[in-house]
N, C-alpha and C positions, 0 to 999 in steps of 0.2 A: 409570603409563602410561595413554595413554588409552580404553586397551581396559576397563580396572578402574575407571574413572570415574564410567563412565555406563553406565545400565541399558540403555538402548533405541537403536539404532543406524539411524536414516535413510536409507536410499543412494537418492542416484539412480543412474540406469544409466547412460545413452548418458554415456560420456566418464570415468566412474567405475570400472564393471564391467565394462564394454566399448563396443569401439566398432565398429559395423557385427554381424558373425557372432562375431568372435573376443573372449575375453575379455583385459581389461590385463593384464600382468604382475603378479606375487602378487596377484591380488581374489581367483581360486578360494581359495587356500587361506588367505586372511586371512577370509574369509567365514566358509567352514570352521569355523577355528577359535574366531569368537565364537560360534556354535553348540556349540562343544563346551566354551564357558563361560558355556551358560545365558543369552545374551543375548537381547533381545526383536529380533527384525532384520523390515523394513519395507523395502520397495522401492518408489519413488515417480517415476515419469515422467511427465513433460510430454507427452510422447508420447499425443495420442488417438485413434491407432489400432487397435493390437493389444488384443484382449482380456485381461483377468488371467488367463485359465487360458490362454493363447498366451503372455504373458510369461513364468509359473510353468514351463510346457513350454519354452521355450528356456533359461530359467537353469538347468535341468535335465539339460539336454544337454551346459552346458557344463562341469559337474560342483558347481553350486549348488545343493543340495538344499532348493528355496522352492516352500512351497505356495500354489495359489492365495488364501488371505484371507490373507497377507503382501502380495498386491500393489495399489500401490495406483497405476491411470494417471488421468490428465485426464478421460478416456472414461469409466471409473467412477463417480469423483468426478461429475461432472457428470447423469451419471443421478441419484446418490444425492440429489442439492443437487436439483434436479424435483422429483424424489418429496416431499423435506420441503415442498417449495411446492406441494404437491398438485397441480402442471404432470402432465395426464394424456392429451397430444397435443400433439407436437414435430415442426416440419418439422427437418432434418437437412442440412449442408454436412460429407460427413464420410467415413470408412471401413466399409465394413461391419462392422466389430468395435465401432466407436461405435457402432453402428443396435443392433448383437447387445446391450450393454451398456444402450443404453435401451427395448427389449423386453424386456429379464432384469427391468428394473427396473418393468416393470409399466407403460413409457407408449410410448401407438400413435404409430407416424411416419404422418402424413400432410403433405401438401401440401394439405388444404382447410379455410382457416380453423385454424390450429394457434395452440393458448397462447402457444407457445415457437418462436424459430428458434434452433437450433444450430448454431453454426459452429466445425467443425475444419478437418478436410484431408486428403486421400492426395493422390497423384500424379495423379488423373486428376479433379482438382477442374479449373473451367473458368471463364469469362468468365458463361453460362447458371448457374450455381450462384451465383456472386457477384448476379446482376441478382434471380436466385430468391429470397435470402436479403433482399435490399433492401425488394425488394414484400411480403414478408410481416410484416417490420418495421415498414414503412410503413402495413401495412393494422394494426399492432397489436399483433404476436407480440413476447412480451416477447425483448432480445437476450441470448442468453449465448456467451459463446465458451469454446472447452476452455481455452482457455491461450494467451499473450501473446509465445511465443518465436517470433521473427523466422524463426531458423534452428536445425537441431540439426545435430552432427556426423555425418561419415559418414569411410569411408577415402580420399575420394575429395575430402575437402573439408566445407565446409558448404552445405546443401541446405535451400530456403525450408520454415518450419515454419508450422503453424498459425497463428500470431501473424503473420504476411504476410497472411493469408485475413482472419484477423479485423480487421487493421486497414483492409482494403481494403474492405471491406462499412460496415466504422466511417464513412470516408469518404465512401460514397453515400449511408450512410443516415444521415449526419448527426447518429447517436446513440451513444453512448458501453455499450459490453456491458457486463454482469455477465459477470467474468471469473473462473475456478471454480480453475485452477490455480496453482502456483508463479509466483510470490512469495505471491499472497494465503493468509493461514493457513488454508481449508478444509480441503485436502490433506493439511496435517500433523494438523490435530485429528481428520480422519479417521481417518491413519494408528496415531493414538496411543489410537482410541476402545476403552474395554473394558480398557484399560490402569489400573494404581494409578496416583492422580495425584503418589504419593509417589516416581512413578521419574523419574529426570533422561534426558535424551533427547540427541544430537546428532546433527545432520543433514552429510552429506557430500557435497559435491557437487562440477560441473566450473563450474559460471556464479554469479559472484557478484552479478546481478541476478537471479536467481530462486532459489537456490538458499542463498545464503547469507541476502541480504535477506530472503526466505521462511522462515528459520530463524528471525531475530532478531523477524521478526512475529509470528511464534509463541511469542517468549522462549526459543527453543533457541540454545544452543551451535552455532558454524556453522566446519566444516571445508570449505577448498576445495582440491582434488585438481588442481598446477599444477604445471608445471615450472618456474615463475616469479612473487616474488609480487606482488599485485598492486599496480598504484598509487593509494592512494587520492585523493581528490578535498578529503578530509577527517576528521582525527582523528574525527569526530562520524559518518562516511559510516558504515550498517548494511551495505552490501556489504561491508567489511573481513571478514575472518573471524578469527577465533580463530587461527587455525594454517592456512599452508599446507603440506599435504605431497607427495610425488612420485606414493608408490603406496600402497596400502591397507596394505601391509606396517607402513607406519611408526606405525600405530595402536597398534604394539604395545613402540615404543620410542621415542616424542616423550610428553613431557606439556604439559599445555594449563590456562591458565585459564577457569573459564566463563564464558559470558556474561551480563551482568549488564541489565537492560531498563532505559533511563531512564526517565524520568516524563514522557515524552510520547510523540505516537505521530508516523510514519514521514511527511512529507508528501506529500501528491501534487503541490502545487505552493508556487513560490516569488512571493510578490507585495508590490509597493510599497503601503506604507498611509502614513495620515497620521491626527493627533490634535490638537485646537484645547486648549489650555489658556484659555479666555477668562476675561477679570480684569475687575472693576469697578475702580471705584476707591478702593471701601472693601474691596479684597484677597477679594474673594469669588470662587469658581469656578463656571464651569457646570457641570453635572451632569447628564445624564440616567440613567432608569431603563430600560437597555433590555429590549424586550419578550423577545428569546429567552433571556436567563440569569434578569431579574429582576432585575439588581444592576445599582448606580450605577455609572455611565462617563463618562468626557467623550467630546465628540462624536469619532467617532472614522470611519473607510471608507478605501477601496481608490482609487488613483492607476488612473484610465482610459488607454485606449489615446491617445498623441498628448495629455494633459492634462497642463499643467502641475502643480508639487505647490502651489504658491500658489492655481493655479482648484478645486484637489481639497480644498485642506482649505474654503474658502472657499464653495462647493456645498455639502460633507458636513452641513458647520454651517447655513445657510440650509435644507437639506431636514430637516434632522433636529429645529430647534428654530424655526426660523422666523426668524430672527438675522443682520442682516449684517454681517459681523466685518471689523475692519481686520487682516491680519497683519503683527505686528509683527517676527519672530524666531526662527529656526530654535534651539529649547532642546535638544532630546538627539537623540539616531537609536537606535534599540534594534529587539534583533534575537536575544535570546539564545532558544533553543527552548523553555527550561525556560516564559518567558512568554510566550511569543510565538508557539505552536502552538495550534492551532484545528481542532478536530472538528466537523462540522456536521451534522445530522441528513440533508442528501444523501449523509452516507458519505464527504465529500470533507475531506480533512483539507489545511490550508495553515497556512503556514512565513512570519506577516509582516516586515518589515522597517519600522517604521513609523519615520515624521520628527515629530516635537511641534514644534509652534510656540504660542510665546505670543504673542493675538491680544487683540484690546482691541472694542468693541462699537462699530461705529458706527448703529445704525438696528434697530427691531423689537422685538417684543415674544416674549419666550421661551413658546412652545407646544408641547406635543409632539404628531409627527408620528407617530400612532397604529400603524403598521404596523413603525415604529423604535423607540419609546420609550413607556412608562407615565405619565413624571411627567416634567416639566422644574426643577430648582431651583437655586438658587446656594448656596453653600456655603462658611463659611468655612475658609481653608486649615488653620487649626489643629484645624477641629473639624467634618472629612470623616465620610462615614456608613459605619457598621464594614461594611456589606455592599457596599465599592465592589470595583469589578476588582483586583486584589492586588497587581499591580507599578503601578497609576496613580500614588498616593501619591509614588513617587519622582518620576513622570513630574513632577505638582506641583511639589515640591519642587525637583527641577532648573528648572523656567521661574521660580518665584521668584525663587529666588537664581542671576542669574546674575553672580556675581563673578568665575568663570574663564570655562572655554573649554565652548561646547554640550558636555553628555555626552554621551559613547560608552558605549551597554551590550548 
């Protein structure tokens, strides 16, 4: 069962362990009882209101025996993520239990000239709070927000969360936050700090954007607590979870496989690209050395807004080498994640889709363009350089030989 699986058990709350005051049907006593088999248990909300010793006191009540360093909120968390950034004055869009948690942590709230703006949210956040958090942005305060959730549950409905605030400031101020909570894995390596790294973990949640997703970014095992299960968008979707079950009871009579992380990481977004196979006519390719890996590629960029892919690959090439190419030929469309994900030193990870076409030279002399590439050279197909991009090779070898139909990969 999946109570004996795993060492360290996850929960969020709103929607898991309760919703509003009252607690779900069996959480008390399935809690309970992984406590009374030794388990490591961790509480994690989105929530950047309430304090961890106000959370520990309300699950306490309701007959949860959780002490406050099991909990772990957005409001925490985000003090903690400061402190490592030596951020030592924070303007504040938030609850007084947020202000409480970044005074625990050692940094002054002001409003004059501050590091940091912080934006969460209570109820009595305003239009003035929103214009507040803009201007200091603006003047320079790095942005962070607690957490990305639109809305959270209540008895009454769902009710605007944090993630409303923050993306409404996102939009004045035209700058994208450092975002501290679930889905992003802060939370959980927090939660898990101090821990053997030899114990297996699963997280359990009600939202499989942040909760599940947040799991798999972490490499946990990811439970979602639903009445219904969800529908994916895609076998390959990390919102999928492992197992959905009704109520915490069933922790103790389902089994589950773990989750296993593939070999690439989770994208922020999806965008069209395009790659030029250019051929002499003694069968040589181009080749550039690009500056940010260091290793051979052919010329390759991102399809613009309103661009066609014939002017995009046709541009990419001309900027990148100096080269005006004819295009001759759509050769493959490739798009599998394993090669085709992309991390980039802003943090921002993307998912291409690119189109190869094999192009032939009409004009110019191959230069590289210093800020793109190292070296510019041609290359013949059979005797490519061992440090090129590791699936281009096929890309090659599909524009050579085209006997069948463009490849799909």
């Amino acid at each position: 069962m999946i109570a004996e699986k795993f060492d360290v058990f996850l929960f969020d709350l709103d929607g898991v362990v309760y919703v509003g005051d009252e607690p779900l049907p069996d959480a008390v006593d399935s809690v309970t009882r992984l406590y009374e088999m030794d388990k490591e248990l961790r509480f994690l909300t989105n929530d950047p209101r309430p304090t961890r010793r106000a959370v520990a006191s309300d699950l306490r009540e309701m007959g949860i025996n959780a002490q406050e360093d099991e909990i772990v909120t957005s409001g925490w968390a985000t003090a903690q993520y400061l402190s490592q950034q030596d951020v030592t004055t924070t303007a504040v869009v938030g609850s007084e239990g947020l202000k409480t948690e970044l005074q625990t942590a050692g940094i002054e709230i002001t409003d004059t000239d501050p590091e940091a703006m912080v934006v969460g949210a209570n109820e009595e956040t305003t239009y003035r709070d929103i214009r507040r958090a803009t201007r200091h942005i603006d003047r320079g305060a790095a942005f962070v927000g607690t957490n990305p959730d639109g809305s959270f549950p209540t008895p009454d409905g769902p009710a605007p969360g944090a993630g409303a605030i923050v993306r409404a400031v996102e939009a004045a101020a035209g700058t994208e936050p450092t975002v501290v909570g679930k889905p992003e894995p802060l939370m959980f390596e927090m939660a898990i700090d101090g821990l053997s790294a030899n114990m297996s973990a699963v997280v359990i949640g009600d939202n499989p954007a942040t909760d599940v997703l947040g799991a798999h970014h972490a490499g946990h095992t990811g439970i979602l607590v639903a009445d219904e299960e969800p529908t994916a968008t895609s076998a390959r979707d990390r919102q999928e979870p492992e197992l959905t079950i009704s109520t915490l009871a069933d922790l103790f009579t389902e089994e589950i496989e773990p989750w296993e992380s593939p070999p690439y990481s989770w994208p922020d977004q999806i965008r069209p690209g395009v790659a030029a196979v250019v051929t002499t006519d003694s069968d040589e390719v181009l080749l550039l050395k690009r500056a940010d890996t260091e290793q051979w590629a052919l010329p390759t960029g991102s399809v613009e807004r309103c661009e066609p892919v014939q002017e995009a690959i046709s541009r990419e090439v001309m900027e990148e080498t100096g080269i005006r190419i004819q295009v001759e030929e759509l050769t493959g469309v490739y798009s599998r994640p394993e090669q085709q994900v992309f991390s980039y030193p802003s943090g921002k990870t993307v998912h291409f889709i690119t189109n190869c076409f094999r192009c032939t030279i009409e004009a110019g002399t191959a230069e590289a363009d210093k800020e793109e590439a190292l070296e510019v050279g041609f290359f013949g197909v059979n005797d490519l350089p061992s440090d090129i991009l590791p699936m281009q090779p096929q890309w090659i070898a599909d524009a050579i030989d085209m006997s069948g139909p463009c490849a799909i990969r």
